[in-house]
Structures are given as C-alpha cells and as structure tokens.
VMD Tcl script that draws the C-alpha trace (Angstrom):
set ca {
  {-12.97 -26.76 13.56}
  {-9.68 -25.73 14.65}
  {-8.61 -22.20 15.94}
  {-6.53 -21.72 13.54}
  {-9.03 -21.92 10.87}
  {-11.54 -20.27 13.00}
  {-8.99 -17.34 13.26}
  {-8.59 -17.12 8.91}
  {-12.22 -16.85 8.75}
  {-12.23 -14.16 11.21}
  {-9.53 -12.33 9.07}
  {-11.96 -12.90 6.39}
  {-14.54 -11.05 7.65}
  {-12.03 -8.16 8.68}
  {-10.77 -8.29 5.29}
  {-14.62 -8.17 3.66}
  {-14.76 -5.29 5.89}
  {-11.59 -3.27 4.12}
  {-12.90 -4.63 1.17}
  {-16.31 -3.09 1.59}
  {-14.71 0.47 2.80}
  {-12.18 0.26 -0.20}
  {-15.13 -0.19 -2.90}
  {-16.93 2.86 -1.41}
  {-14.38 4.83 -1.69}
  {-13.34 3.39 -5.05}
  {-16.91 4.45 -6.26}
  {-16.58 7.98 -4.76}
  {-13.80 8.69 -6.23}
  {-14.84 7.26 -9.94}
  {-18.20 8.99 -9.58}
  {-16.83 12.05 -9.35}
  {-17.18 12.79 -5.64}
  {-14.71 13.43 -3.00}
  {-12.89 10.19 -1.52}
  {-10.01 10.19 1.43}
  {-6.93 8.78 -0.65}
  {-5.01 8.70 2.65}
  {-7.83 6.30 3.78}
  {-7.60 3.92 0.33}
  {-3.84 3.73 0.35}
  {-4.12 2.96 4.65}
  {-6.95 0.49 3.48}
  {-4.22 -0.89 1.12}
  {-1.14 -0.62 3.35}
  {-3.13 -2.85 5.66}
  {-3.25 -5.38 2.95}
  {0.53 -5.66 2.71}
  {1.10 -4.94 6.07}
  {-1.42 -8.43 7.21}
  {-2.97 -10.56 4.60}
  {0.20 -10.67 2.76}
  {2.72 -10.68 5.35}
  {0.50 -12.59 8.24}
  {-2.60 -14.11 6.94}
  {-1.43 -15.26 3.35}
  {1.57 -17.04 4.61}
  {-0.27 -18.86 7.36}
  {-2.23 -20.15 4.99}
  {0.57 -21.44 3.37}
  {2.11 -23.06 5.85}
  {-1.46 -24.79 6.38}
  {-1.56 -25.74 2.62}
  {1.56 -27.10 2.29}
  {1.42 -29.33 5.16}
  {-1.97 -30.31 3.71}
  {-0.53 -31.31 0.08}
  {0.72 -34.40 0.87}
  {-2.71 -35.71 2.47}
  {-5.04 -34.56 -0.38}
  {-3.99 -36.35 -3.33}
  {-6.09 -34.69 -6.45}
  {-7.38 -31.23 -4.47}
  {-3.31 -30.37 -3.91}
  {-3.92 -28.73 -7.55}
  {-6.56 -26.18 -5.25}
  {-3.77 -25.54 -2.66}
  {-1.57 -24.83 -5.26}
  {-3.77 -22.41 -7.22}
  {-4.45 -20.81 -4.06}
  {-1.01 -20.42 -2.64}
  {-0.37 -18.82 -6.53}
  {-2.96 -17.02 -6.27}
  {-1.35 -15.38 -3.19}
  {2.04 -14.42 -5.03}
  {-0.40 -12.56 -7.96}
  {-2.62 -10.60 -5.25}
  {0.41 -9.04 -3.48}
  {1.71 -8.07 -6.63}
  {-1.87 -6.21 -7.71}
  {-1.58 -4.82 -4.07}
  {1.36 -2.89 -4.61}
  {0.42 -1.73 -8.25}
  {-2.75 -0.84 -6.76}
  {-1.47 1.09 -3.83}
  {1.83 2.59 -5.84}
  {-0.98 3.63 -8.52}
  {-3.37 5.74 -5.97}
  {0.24 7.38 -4.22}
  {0.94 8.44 -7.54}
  {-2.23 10.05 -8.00}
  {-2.54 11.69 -4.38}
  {0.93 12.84 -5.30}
  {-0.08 14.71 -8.22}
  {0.68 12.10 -11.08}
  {-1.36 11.33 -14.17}
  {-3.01 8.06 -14.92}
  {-6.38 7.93 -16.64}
  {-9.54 7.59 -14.94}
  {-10.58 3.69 -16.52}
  {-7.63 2.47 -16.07}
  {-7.47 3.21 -11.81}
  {-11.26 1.83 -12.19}
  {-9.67 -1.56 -14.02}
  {-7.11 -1.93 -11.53}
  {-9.61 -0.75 -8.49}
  {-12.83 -3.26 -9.66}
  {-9.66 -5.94 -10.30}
  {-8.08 -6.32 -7.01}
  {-11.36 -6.01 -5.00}
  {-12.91 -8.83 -7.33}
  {-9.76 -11.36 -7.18}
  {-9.77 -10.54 -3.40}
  {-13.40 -11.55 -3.10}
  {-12.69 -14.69 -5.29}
  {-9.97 -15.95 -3.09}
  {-11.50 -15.80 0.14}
  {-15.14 -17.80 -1.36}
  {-12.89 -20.34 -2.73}
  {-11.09 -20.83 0.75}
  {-14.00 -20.51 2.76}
  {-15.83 -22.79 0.12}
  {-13.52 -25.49 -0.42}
  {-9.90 -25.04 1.17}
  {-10.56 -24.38 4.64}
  {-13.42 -27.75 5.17}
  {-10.53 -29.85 2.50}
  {-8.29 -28.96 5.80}
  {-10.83 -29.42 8.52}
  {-11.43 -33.20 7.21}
  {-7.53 -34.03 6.34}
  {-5.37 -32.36 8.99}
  {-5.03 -34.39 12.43}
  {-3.84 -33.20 15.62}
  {-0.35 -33.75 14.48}
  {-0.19 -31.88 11.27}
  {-2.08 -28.87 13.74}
  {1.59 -28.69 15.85}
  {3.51 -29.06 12.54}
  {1.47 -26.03 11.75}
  {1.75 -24.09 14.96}
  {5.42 -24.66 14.99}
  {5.85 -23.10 11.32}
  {3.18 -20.17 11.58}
  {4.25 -16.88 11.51}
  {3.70 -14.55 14.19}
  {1.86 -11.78 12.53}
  {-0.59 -9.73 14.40}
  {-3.10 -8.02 12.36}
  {-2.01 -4.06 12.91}
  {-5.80 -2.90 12.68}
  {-8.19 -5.65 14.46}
  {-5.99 -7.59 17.06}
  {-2.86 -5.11 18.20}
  {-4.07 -1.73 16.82}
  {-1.28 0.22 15.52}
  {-3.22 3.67 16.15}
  {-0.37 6.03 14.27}
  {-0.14 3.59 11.06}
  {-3.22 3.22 10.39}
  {-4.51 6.46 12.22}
  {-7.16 7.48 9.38}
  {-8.46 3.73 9.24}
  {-9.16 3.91 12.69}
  {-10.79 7.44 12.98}
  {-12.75 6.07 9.80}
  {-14.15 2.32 11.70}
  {-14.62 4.35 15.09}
  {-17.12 6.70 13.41}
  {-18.86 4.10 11.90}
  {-19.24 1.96 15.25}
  {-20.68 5.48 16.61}
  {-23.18 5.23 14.13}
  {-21.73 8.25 12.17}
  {-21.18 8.77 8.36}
  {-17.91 9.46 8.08}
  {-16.76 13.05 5.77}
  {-15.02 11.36 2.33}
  {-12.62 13.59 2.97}
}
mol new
graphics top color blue
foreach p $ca { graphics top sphere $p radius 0.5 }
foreach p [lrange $ca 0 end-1] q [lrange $ca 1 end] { graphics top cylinder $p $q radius 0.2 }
display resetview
C-alpha cells in the first residue's frame, strides 16, 4: 500500500478518535450533565481546520486522478468527493450551532441532538466506505505514475493536533488527550 494511503487511514483513526471524544461529550451534554463546549467546538474547529482543509482535499486529488482508470466505480469517487462538500457544510452548522449556545443563544435541545447524532453518523459513514471500498479501488488502479501526479497536486496540510501540534489552538484538546494518555478521567468541564 502506498504512504499516502497509509497516511489517510492514519487520519482515520485520529479522526475516530475526535469522533469518539465528540459523542461523549455530545451525550453529556444531552443527558443533562456537564460537558466542556470549548472542548466540542475545538473538537470541531479541528475538523475544519484538517479533514476539510488537509485530509478531504487530498483525497480528492487521489480520486480524481483515479476517475479516469476506474470506469463504473468513478460514480463512488464521485459520491465521495460530494460527500465531502455536504460534511463541511454540517461542520460549520454544527460548530456555529454549539458557539451560539456557549454564547448564550437559544436552540432547542432535539434539534442540537439531530444535528450532533447527524454529523458524527455521516462522518462514520464516510470513512467505512473509504476504508471499505475507495482506498483498496486506489491501491489496485493507481501506478507509480499516477502516485507523482498525486504528490505533485497534494496539499500541504499538516494536521494541527496529531503531526505539528498547534498547542494554543487547540489548547483544551490537548490538555483533554494528555489526561487521557495519563490514564486520567478528564473533569467535563
């Protein structure tokens, strides 16, 4: 397997990770219980700030050089590269949604808990069906060639919280994972 694609399903796990820290605190918060907002709008920040401006696009470029070689699966590039566009966009509403709360706004409890349960789900979706069938589509189609097509085009994103921590962005992320790797259960709030 290539390093590239050995790198997106490293990112994957990282981004299970957020995932699994972001649902915790989603079901905190909807049970009634104290839950760090800071730390779900930093878990969601992250989001923008990597899978949709690093990871997301580098799969695109990946896809698109892959379209031409794939015949009847370029339909599953497409859907995925789509599918992309639509979980940036329930990013922000996610994250603008949970600012406007912290910040003393109004919104119904259900309809956080739709948009919460929504994002985490499609998020979950999208990496199985690239781990599932995308990324070994690629591994069998794309030759050495199309690998330095794809080198040349990639973005140069470095994830802000696993590879080249930024330590003031994401400060409460960081104090969050770091007491969790020292075995501690980190205060909700």
């Amino acid at each position: 397997m290539h390093y590239l694609l050995e790198k997106l399903q490293k990112d994957h796990r990282n981004l299970e990770r957020i995932l699994d820290l972001l649902t915790s605190q989603l079901a905190q918060f909807l049970a009634g219980r104290e839950s760090d907002f800071d730390l779900k709008i930093e878990l969601l920040e992250y989001m923008e700030a990597y899978a949709d401006q690093g990871h997301h696009p580098l799969e695109n470029v990946m896809f698109s050089v892959a379209k031409p070689l794939v015949d009847e699966q370029a339909d599953l590039l497409d859907r995925l590269m789509q599918q992309h566009q639509e979980l940036a966009q329930l990013t922000r509403t996610f994250r603008y949604s949970l600012e406007n709360i912290y910040q003393g706004g109004v919104m119904p409890r259900d309809e956080l808990e739709v948009q919460g349960r929504e994002f985490i789900a499609l998020q979950r979706q999208h990496i199985a069906l690239e781990e599932q069938e995308a990324f070994p589509l690629l591994d069998s189609v794309l030759r050495e060639q199309d690998w330095a097509s794809i080198i040349e085009q990639s973005p140069n994103h470095d994830d802000p919280v696993f590879d080249k921590p930024d330590k003031i962005r994401f400060q409460t992320l960081f104090e969050y994972l770091s007491r969790v790797e020292q075995g501690e259960t980190p205060a909700a709030g």
